[in-house]
C-alpha positions in Angstrom: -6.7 -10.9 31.4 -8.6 -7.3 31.5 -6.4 -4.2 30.6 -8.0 -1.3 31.7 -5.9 2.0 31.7 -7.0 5.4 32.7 -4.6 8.1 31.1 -4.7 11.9 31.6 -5.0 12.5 28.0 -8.2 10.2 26.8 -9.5 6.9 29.0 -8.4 3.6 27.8 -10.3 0.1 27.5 -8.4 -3.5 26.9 -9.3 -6.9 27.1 -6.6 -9.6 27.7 -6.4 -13.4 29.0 -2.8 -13.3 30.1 -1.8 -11.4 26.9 -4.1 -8.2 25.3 -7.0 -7.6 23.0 -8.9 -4.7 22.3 -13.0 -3.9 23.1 -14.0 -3.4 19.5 -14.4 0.2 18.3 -11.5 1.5 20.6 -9.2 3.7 19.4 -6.5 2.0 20.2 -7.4 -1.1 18.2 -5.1 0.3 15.5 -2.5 2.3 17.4 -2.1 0.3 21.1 0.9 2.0 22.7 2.0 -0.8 24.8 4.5 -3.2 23.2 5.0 -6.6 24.5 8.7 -6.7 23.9 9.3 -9.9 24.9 7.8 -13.1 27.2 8.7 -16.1 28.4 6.2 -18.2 30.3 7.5 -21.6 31.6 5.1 -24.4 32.6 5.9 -26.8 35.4 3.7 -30.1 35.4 4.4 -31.9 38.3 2.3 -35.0 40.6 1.7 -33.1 44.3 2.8 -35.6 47.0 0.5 -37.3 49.3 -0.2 -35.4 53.3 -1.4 -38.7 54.1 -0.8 -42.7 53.6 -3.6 -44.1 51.1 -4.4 -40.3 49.2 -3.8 -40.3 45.6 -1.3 -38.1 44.2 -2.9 -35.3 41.7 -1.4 -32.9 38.7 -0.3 -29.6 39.2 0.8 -27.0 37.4 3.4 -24.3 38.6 4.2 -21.4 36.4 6.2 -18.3 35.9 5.2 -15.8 33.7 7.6 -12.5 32.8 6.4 -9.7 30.0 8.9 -7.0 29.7 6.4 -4.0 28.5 7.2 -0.5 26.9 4.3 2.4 27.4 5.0 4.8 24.1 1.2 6.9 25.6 0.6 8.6 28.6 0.6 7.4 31.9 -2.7 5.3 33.4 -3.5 2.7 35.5 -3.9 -0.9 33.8 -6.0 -4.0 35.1 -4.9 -7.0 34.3 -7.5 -10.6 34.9 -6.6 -13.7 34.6 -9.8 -16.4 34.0 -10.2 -19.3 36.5 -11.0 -22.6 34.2 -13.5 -24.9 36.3 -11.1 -28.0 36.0 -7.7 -25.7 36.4 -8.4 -24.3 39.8 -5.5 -21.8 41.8 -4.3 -23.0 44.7 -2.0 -19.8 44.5 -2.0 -16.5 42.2 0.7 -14.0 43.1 1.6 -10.8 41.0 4.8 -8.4 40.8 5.4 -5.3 38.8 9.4 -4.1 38.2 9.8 -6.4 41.8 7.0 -4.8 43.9 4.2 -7.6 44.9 1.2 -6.0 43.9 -2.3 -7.1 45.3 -4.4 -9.8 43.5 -8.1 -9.4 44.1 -10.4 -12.5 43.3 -14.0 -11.8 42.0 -15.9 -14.5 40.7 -13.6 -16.2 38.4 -11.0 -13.9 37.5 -8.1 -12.8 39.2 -7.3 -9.2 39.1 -4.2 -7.4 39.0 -3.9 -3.7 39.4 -0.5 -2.2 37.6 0.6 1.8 36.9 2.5 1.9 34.0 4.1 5.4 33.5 4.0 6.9 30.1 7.2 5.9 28.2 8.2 3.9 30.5 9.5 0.2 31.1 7.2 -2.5 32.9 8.4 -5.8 34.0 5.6 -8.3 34.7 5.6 -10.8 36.5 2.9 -13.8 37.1 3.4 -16.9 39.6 0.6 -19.3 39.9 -0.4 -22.8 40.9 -3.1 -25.1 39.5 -4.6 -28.1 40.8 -5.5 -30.3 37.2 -9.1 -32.0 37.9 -10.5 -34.5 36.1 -12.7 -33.1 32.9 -14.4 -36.7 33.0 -13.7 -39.1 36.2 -14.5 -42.2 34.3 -11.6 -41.6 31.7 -7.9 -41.7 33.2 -7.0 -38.4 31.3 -6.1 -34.8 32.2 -5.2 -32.0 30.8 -4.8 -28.2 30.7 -4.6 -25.2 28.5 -4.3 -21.6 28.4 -4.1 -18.9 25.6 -1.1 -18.2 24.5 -2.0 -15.9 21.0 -0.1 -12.3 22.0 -2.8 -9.7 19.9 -3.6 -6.2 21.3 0.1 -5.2 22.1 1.9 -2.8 19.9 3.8 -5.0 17.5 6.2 -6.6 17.5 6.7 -9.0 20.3 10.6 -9.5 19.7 11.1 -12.5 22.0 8.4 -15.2 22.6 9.2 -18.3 24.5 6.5 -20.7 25.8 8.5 -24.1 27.4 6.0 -26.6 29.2 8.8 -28.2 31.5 7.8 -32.2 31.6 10.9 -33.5 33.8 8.7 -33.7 36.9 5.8 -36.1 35.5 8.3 -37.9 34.2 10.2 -38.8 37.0 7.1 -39.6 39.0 5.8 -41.9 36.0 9.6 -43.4 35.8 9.5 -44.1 39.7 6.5 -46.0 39.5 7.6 -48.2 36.3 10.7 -48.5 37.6 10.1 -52.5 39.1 7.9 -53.1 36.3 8.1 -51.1 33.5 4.7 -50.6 31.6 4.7 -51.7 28.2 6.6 -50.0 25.2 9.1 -48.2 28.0 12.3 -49.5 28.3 13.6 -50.4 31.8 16.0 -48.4 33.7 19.6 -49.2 32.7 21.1 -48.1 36.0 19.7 -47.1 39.4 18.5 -43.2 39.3 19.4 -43.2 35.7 16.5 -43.7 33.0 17.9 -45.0 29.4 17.9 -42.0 26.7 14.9 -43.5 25.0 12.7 -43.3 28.1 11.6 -39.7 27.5 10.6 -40.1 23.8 9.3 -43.0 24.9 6.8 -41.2 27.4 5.8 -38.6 25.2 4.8 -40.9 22.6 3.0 -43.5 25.2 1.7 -41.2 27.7 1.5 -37.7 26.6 -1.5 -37.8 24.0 -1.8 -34.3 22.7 0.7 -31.1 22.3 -0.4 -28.1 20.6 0.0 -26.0 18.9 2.8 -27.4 16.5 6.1 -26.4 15.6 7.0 -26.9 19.4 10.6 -28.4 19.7 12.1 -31.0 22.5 15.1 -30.7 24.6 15.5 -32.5 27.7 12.5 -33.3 29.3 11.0 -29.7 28.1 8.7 -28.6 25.4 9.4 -25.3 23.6 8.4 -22.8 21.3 9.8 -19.4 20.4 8.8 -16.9 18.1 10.7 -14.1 17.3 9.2 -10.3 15.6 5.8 -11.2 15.9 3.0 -8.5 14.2 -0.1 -7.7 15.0 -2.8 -10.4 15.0 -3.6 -10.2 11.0 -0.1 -10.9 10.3 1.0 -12.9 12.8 1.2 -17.2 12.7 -1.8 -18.2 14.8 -0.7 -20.0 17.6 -4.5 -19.7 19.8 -4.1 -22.9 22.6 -1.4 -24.0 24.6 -2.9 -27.5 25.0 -1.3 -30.6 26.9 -3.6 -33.9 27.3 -1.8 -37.0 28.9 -3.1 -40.4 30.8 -3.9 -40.1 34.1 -2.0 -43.6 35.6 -1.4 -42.1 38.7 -5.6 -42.7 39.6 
């Protein structure tokens, strides 16, 4: 995403992708006055279900994003873009600021969000968006999807970090269709409506081929990671991709 704030005291020039970084010989490279106190962004991966008998199901990818945000500078308008991946298109891109929808222009392949963010004030953030997951290479039955999830720019620290990619959905769907004949290496369903407890490790070591970055943690059917008093980029872990790469066996 694009940060772009005009203030009444000196104009303003950020560069983000979901989270900020700063054009290169800006003051505020060394003295950002917007902290990211916390964010949680939560990553649904789910099959879409077929409008007609015969169509193939295909990925999607619903998620909720919420920054809670501090201004310690003067007040200014901020821009935010999110980039449009070729094989990660929006079907839907909707934006709120402290519960007011604001308006999401499209140009090109960025997504642009317009916010005011009053000098020492609070801002509460908030991204919804769906993806449609194409196929990188048609021939191979894999997909995948990614999105940056290294926090830099922001006046440190970032207290609360959560990222969960939420795999219940596309697990079901794969569990449905094994369910008469369950594929090799996956235990069969114990009961009707009720997979065995092995099932999801199962999955994620069969079907799920890549997760980064690592350190992530597993509860449920979700994926997690949480960091807590992050710095500034130089002293912070590097954390860079969200990355999740699994077998396509729905096409």
């Amino acid at each position: 995403m694009l940060l772009r704030q005009r203030s009444s005291s000196a104009p303003l020039l950020l560069l983000a992708f979901l989270f900020l970084t700063l054009g290169a010989g800006s003051a505020w490279a060394t003295n950002p006055p917007v902290q990211l106190v916390s964010a949680r962004r939560y990553y649904s991966l789910f099959l879409s279900t077929p409008s007609r008998p015969g169509e193939p199901a295909s990925p999607r990818i619903r998620y909720q994003g919420v920054w809670e945000c501090v201004n310690w500078g003067g007040t200014g308008d901020i821009s935010l873009f999110q980039q449009e991946p070729a094989h990660l298109p929006y079907l839907d891109f909707r934006a709120k600021a402290n519960g007011i929808s604001i308006p999401v222009q499209k140009q090109g392949d960025r997504y642009w969000v317009p916010l005011h963010f009053p000098g020492g004030q609070r801002v509460r953030v908030q991204i919804e968006s769906l993806q449609q997951v194409l196929p990188v290479d048609p021939g191979q039955k894999i997909d995948s999807f990614e999105d940056l999830i290294q926090p830099t720019g922001w006046r440190p620290p970032v207290v609360n970090y959560w990222v969960v990619v939420d795999l219940g959905r596309l697990f079901n769907a794969y569990m449905a269709q094994e369910s008469k004949s369950p594929a090799f290496g996956l235990a069969p369903r114990s009961s009707p409506g009720s997979p065995p407890s092995s099932a999801f490790p199962q999955f994620l070591a069969n079907k799920i081929l890549e997760v980064s970055p690592k350190g992530y943690r597993i509860e449920g059917n979700k994926i997690w990671w949480y960091y807590h008093n992050l710095g500034d980029a130089a002293s912070s872990q590097p954390m860079g991709t969200l990355r999740v790469v699994w077998q396509a066996w729905y096409r």
